[in-house]
C-alpha positions as CSV (number, residue, x, y, z in Angstrom):
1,X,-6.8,41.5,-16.7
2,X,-4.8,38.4,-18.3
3,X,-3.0,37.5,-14.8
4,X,-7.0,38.0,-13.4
5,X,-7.9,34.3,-15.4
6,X,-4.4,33.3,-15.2
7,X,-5.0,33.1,-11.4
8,X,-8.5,31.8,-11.8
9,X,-7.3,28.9,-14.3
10,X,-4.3,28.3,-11.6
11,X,-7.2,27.9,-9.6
12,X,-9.5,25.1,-11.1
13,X,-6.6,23.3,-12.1
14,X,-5.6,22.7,-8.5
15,X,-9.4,22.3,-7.3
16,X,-9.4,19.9,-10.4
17,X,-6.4,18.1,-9.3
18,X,-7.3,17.5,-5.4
19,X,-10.6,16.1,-7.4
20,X,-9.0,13.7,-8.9
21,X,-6.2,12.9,-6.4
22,X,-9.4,12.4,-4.2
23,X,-11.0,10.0,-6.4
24,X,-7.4,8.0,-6.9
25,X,-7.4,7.3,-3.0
26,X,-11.1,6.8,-2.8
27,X,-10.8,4.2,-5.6
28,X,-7.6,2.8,-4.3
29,X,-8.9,2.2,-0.4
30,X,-11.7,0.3,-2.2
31,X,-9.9,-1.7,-4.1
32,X,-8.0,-2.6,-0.7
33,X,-11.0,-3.0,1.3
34,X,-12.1,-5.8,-1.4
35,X,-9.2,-8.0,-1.6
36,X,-8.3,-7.3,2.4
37,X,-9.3,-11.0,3.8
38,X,-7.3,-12.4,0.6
39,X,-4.4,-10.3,1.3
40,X,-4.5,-10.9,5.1
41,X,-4.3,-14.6,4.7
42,X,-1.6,-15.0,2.4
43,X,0.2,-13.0,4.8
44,X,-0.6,-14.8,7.8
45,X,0.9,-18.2,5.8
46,X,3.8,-16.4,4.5
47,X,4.4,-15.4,8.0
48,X,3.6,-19.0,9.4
49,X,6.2,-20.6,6.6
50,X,9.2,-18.0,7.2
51,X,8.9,-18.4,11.0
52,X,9.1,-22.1,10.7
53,X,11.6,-22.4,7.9
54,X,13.7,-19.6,10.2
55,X,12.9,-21.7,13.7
56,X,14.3,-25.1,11.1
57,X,17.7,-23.2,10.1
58,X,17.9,-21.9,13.7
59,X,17.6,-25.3,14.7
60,X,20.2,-26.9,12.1
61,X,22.7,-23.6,13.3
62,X,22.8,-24.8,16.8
63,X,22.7,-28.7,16.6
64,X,25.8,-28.2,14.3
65,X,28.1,-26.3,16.4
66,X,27.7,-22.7,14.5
C-alpha cells in the first residue's frame, strides 16, 4: 500500500515540476518578447561597428604588405 502513494507522490511531483518548468519558459519567452526591438538594435550596431572596425584592420593588413 506504501509503494501505492509512493508512486502517486512520484507522480504530482513530476506533473508539479512540468508546471513550473512550463511557467519558467512561459515567463522567460515574455520577458524576451518585451525587450526584443531593444535587443535587436544593439545587435544590429554591434554588428555594424565589428564589420567596420574588421573591414578598417583588413584594410591596414593589406596596405601594409601583411
Amino acid at each position: 500500500m506504501s509503494d501505492d502513494l509512493n508512486m502517486a507522490e512520484k507522480f504530482k511531483r513530476g506533473c508539479i515540476s512540468v508546471l513550473v518548468g512550463t511557467i519558467a519558459v512561459y515567463c522567460a519567452i515574455s520577458v524576451i518578447e518585451s525587450i526584443w526591438p531593444t535587443l535587436a538594435i544593439i545587435i544590429g550596431v554591434l554588428g555594424v561597428v565589428a564589420l567596420l572596425v574588421g573591414a578598417v584592420i583588413l584594410y591596414r593588413k593589406m596596405r601594409s604588405g601583411w
